[in-house]
C-alpha positions in Angstrom: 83.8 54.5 210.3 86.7 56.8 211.3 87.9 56.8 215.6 88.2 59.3 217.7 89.7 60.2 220.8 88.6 62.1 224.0 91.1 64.4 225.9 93.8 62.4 224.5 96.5 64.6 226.2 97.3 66.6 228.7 96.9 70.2 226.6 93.2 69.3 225.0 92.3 68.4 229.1 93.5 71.5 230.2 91.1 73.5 228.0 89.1 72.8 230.9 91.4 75.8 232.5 89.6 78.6 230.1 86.4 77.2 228.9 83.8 79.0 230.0 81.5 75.9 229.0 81.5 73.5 232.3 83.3 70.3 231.9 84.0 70.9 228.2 83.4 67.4 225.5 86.9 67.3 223.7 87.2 65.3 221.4 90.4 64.9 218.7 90.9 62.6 215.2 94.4 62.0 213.7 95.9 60.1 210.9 99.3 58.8 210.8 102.1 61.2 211.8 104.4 61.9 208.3 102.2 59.3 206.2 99.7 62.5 205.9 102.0 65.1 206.4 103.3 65.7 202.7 104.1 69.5 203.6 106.2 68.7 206.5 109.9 69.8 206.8 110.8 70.3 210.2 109.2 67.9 211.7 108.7 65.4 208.8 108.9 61.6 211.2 107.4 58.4 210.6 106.8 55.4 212.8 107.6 52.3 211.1 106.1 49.0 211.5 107.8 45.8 210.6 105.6 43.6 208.7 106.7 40.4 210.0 107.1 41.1 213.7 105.1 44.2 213.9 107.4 46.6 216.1 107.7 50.0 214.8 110.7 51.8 214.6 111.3 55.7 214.3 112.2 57.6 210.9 113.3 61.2 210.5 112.6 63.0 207.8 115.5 63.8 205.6 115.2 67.5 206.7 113.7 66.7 210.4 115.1 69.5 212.9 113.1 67.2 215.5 110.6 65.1 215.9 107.5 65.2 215.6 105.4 64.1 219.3 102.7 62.3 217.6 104.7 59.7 215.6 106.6 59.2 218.3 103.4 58.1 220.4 102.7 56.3 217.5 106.0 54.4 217.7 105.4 53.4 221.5 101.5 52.4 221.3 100.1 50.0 219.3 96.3 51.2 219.6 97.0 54.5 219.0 99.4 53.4 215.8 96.0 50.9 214.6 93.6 53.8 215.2 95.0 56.4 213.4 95.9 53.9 210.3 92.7 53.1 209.9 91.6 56.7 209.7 94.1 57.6 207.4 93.4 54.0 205.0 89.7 55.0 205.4 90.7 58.7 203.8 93.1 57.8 200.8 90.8 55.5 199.7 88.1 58.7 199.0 90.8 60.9 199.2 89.7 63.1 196.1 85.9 62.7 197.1 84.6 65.8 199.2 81.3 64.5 198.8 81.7 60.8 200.4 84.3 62.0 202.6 82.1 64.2 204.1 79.5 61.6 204.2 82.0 59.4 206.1 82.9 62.0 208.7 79.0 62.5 209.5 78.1 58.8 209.2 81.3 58.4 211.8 79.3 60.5 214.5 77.6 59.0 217.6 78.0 55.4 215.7 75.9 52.9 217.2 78.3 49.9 216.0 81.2 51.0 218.1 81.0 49.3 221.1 84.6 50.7 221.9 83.1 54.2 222.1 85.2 55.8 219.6 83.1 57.3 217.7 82.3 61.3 218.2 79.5 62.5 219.7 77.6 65.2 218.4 77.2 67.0 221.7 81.1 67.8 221.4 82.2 71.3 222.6 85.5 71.2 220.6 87.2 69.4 217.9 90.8 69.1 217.5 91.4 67.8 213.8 94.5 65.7 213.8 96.5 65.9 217.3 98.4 63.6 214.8 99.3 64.0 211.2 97.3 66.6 208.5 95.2 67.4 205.5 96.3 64.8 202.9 93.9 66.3 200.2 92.7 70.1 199.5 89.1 67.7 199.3 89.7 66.5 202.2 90.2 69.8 204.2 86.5 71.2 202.3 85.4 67.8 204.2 85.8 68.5 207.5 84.9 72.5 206.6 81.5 70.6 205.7 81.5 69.2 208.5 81.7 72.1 210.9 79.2 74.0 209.5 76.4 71.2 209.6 77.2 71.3 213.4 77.4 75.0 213.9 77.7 74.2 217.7 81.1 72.7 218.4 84.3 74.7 217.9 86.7 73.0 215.5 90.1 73.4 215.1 93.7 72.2 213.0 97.2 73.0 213.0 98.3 72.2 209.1 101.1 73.0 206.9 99.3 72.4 204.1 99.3 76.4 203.6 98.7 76.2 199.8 95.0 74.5 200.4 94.6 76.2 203.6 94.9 79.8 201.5 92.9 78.3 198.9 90.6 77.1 200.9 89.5 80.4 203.0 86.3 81.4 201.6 85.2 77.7 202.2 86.2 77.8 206.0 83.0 78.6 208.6 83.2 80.6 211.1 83.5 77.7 213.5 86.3 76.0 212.4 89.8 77.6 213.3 92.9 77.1 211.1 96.5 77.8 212.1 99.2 78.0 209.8 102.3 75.7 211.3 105.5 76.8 210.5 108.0 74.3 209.6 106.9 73.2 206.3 107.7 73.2 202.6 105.3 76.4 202.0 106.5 78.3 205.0 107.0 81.3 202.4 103.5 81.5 201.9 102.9 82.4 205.5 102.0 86.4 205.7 101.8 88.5 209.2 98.3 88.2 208.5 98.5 84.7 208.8 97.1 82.9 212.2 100.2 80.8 213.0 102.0 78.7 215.4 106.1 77.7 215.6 107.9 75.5 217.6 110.8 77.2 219.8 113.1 74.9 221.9 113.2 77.5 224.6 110.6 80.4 225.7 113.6 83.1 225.5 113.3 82.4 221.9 110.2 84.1 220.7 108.3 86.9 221.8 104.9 85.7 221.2 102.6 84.0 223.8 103.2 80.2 224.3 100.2 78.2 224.0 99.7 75.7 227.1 96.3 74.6 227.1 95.1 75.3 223.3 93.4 78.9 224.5 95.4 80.6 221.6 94.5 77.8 219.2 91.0 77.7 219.5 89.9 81.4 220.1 90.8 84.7 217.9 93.9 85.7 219.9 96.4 86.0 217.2 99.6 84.4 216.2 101.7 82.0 219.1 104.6 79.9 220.0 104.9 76.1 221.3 107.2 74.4 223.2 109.4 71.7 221.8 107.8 69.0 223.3 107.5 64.7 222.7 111.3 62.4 223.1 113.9 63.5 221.1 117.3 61.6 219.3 119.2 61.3 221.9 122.2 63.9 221.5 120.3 65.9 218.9 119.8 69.4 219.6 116.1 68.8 220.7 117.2 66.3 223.7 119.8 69.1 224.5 116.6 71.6 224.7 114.6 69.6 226.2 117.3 68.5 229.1 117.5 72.5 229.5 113.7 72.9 230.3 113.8 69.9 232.6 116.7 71.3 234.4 115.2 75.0 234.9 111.7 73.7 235.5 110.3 75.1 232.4 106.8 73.0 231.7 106.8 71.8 227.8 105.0 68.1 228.5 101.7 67.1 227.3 101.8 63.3 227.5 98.9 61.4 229.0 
């Protein structure tokens, strides 16, 4: 069965700050940060585990501009490292499969074997799919699109930068699951000004577009937006220089626990 997580951060909590639905049910799913990401460029980081003594270490992508938040939670917390390899082990080995992966998803809600409650309960309000890592299959992404509309209720949602499947994929997508195009990847050409999409700027005087704080641009119809730089950075790269900027002119970018 795969695991989920409930309000996992501080930005899916605040959705609480919109939501017109009292006390909202979010819920999120990831895989591992990099290991699913084969479209990443910007952001393109792994956490590392040793095999022997089990410590992870952190790996930049060859063209990494920063790193990615997720892998770097992944790097600090063992559960949340075991959780989201098992998700992702449980996917490549159906990868291709839209038909048992699907099956997988469903059978994963409201499980009555997981006495450590991380299973998803149907009653969710909203979705986030992957907080950490992507789409490792175009099957995969018709999946969870299967998913959403046998539970017409709850509001998914997923940043990817798989834009090739994502394109592909349109007349496949209900209307209750939202996709949003992140730039930063290897198909960032592919992105159109019709496209729903999301960038990472390292300061808010860099971009003109709303910055999204609490996921309210995300998950409803409200166009295109910017994020904050935001999760530890090399130190002396050009993202811990960013970062040090915000902290210093009290700029909020943070969404840790």
């Amino acid at each position: 069965m795969l695991k989920f997580s409930k309000e996992d951060n501080a930005k899916l909590k605040s959705i609480k700050e919109w939501s017109k639905i009292k006390n909202p049910k979010v819920y999120s799913i990831s895989l591992l940060s990099g290991f699913s990401c084969s479209f990443a460029s910007d952001c393109q980081t792994y956490a590392i585990e040793n095999k022997i003594t089990k410590k992870r270490t952190v790996l930049d992508g060859k063209n990494a501009k920063f790193r990615c938040f997720s892998a770097i939670q992944e790097s600090q917390y063992t559960p949340t490292y075991n959780q989201r390899k098992h998700n992702l082990d449980s996917i490549l080995a159906i990868r291709n499969d839209v038909e048992k992966m699907t099956s997988l998803i469903m059978d994963s809600l409201e499980n009555p074997a997981d006495k450590n409650k991380n299973s998803l309960p149907k009653n969710a309000d909203y979705i986030r799919v992957h907080v950490g890592g992507d789409f490792v299959t175009s099957e995969y992404m018709l999946a969870w699109f299967n998913v959403a509309r046998m539970n017409p209720t709850i509001k998914f949602y997923a940043y990817t930068k798989a834009i090739g499947w994502m394109q592909n994929n349109e007349d496949m997508r209900p209307k209750n699951f939202r996709m949003i195009a992140s730039f930063g990847s290897k198909e960032d050409h592919l992105i159109t000004k019709d496209t729903i999409s999301a960038n990472v700027v390292f300061h808010p005087n860099e971009t003109k577009l709303p910055i999204d704080h609490n996921e309210y641009y995300a998950i409803n119809d409200k166009g295109s937006f910017s994020l904050l730089l935001h999760g530890t950075q090399k130190q002396g790269s050009t993202g811990s220089k960013a970062l040090s900027r915000m902290n210093k002119e009290n700029i909020k970018y943070s969404y840790s626990r």
